[in-house]
KEKE-3310 file (N, C-alpha, C; in steps of 0.2 Angstrom, whole numbers, plus 5000, padded with zeros to 4 digits):
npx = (5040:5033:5019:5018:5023:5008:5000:5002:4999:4988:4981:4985:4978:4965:4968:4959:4953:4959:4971:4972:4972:4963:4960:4958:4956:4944:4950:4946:4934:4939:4933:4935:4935:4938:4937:4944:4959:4974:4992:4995:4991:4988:4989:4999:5011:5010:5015:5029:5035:5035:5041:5055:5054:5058:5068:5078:5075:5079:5066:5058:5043:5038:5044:5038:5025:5025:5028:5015:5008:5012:5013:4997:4995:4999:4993:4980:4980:4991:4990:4994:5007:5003:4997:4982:4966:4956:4944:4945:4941:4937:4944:4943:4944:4940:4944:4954:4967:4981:4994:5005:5008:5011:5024:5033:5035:5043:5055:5055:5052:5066:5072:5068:5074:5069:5073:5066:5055)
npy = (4980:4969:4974:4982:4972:4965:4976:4978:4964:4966:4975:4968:4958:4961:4964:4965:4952:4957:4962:4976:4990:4997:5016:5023:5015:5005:5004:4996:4989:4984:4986:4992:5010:5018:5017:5017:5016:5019:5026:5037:5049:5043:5031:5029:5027:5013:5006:5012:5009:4995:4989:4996:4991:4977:4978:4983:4973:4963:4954:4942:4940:4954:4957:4950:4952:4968:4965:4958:4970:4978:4976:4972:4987:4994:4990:4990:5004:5014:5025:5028:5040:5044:5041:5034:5035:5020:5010:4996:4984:4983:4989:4999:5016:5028:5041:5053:5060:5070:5070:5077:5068:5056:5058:5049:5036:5035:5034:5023:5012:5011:5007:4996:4989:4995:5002:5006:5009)
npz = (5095:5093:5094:5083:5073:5074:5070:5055:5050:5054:5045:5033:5033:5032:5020:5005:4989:4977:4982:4989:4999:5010:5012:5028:5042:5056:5069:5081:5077:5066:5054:5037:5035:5027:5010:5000:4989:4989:4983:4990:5004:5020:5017:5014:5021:5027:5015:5011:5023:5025:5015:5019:5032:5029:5022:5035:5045:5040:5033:5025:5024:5026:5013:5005:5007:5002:4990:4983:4986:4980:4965:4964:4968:4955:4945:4947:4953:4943:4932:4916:4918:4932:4947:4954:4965:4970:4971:4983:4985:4970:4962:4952:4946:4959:4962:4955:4956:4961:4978:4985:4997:4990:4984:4988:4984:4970:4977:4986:4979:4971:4983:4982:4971:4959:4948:4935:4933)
capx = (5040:5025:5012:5018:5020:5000:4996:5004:4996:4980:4980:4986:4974:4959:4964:4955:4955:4966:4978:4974:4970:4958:4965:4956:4954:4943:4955:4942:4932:4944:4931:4938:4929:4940:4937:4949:4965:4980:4996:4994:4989:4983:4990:5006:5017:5010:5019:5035:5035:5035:5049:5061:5057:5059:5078:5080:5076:5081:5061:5057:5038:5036:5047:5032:5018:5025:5028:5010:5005:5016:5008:4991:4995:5003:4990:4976:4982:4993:4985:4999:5011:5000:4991:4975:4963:4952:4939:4950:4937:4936:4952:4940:4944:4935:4947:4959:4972:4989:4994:5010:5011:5013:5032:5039:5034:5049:5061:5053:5053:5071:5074:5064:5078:5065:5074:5066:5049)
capy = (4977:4966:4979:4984:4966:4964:4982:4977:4958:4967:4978:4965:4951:4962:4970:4962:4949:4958:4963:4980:4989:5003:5020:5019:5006:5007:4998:4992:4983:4981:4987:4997:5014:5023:5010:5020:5013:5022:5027:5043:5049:5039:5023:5028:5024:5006:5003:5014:5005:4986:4991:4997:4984:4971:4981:4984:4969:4956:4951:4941:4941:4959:4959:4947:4958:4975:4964:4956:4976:4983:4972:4975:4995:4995:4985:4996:5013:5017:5026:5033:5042:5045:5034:5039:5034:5015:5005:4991:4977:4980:4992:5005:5022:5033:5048:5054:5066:5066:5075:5077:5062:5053:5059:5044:5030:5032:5033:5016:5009:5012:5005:4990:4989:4994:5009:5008:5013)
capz = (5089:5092:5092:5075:5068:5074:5065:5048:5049:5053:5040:5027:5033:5029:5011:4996:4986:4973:4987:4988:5006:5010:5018:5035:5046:5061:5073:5087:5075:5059:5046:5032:5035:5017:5005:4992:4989:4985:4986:4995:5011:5024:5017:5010:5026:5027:5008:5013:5030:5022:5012:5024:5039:5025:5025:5042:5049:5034:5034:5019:5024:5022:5008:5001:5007:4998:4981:4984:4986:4973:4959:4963:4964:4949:4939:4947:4954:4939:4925:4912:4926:4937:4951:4957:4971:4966:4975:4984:4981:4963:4955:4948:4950:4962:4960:4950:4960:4965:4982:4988:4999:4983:4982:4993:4980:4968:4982:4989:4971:4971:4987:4979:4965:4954:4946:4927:4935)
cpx = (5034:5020:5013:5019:5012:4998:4996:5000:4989:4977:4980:4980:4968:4959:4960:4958:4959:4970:4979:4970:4965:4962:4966:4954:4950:4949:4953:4938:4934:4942:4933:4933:4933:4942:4943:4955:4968:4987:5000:4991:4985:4986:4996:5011:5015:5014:5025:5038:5039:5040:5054:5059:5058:5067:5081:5081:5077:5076:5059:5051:5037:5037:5041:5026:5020:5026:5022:5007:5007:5013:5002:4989:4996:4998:4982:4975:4986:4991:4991:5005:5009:4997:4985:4972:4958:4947:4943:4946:4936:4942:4948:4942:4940:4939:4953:4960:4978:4989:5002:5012:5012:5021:5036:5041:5040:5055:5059:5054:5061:5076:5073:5069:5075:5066:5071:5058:5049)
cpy = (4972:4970:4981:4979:4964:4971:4981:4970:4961:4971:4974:4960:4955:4965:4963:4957:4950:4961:4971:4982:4996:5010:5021:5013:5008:5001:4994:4990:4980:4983:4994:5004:5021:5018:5013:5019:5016:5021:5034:5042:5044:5032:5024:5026:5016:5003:5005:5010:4998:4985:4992:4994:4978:4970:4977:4976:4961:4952:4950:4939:4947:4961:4956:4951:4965:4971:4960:4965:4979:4981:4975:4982:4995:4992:4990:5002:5017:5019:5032:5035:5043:5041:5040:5033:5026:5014:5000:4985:4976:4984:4996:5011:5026:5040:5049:5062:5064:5075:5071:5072:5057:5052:5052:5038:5030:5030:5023:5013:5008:5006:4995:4985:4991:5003:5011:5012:5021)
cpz = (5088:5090:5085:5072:5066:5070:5057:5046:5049:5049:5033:5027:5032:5022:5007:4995:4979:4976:4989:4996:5004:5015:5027:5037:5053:5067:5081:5083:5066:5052:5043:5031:5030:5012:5000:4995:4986:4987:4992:5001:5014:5024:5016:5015:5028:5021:5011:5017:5029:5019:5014:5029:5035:5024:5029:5046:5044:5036:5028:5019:5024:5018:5004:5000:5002:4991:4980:4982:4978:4965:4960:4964:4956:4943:4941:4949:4947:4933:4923:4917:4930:4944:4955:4963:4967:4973:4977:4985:4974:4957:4952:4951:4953:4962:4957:4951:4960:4971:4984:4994:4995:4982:4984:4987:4975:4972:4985:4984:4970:4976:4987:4974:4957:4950:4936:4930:4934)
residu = (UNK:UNK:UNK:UNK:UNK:UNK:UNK:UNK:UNK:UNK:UNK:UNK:UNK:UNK:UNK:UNK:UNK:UNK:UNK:UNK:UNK:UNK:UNK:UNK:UNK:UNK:UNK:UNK:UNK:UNK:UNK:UNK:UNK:UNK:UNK:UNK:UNK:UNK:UNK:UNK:UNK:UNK:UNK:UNK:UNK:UNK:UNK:UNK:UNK:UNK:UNK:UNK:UNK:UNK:UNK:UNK:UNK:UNK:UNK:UNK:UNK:UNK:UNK:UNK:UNK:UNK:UNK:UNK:UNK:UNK:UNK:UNK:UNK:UNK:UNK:UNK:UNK:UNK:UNK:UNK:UNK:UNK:UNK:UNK:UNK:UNK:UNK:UNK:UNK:UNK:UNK:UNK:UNK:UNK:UNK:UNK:UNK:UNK:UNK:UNK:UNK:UNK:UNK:UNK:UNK:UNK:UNK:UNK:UNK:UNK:UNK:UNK:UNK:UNK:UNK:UNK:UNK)
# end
């Protein structure tokens, strides 16, 4: 449980100043090496994750972190229905896709209580 407390702290302690993270991370020197911020691949199991150990282990610091996140997706990943890929220092979009690792997000929204989404 430690080694995954320190992976979720170390991914949170380097997103952005509007709370948004990047997809890769080099994990021996911490820099953000896919600056694009979504909810798809690559990153979508750190938001899924946050949400269900925030459950599982009745943890009202990750439950902070995923409603810290979810705000700042939802402000600039969501464009109409869709969310697309941004810059995660500035919320600008750099792509506008959707790929099937995207499906989880209503279920976790759900799981969030956030069933009007």
């Amino acid at each position: 449980m430690e080694a995954a407390n320190n992976a979720i702290h170390g991914i949170w302690d380097r997103r952005s100043d509007i709370n948004l993270v990047g997809a890769h991370i080099n994990t021996k020197t911490g820099a953000w090496t896919q600056r694009d911020s979504s909810i798809g691949g690559s990153i979508d199991s750190f938001f899924e994750y946050l949400m269900k150990s925030s459950i599982l282990y009745n943890n009202n610091e990750y439950l902070q972190m995923f409603e810290e996140a979810y705000e700042a997706l939802d402000k600039y990943t969501q464009k109409n229905d869709w969310y697309v890929e941004v810059d995660y220092e500035k919320g600008t979009p750099t792509w506008a896709h959707f790929n099937s690792l995207q499906a989880f997000w209503p279920g976790t929204l759900v799981l969030y209580g956030d069933i009007d989404s």
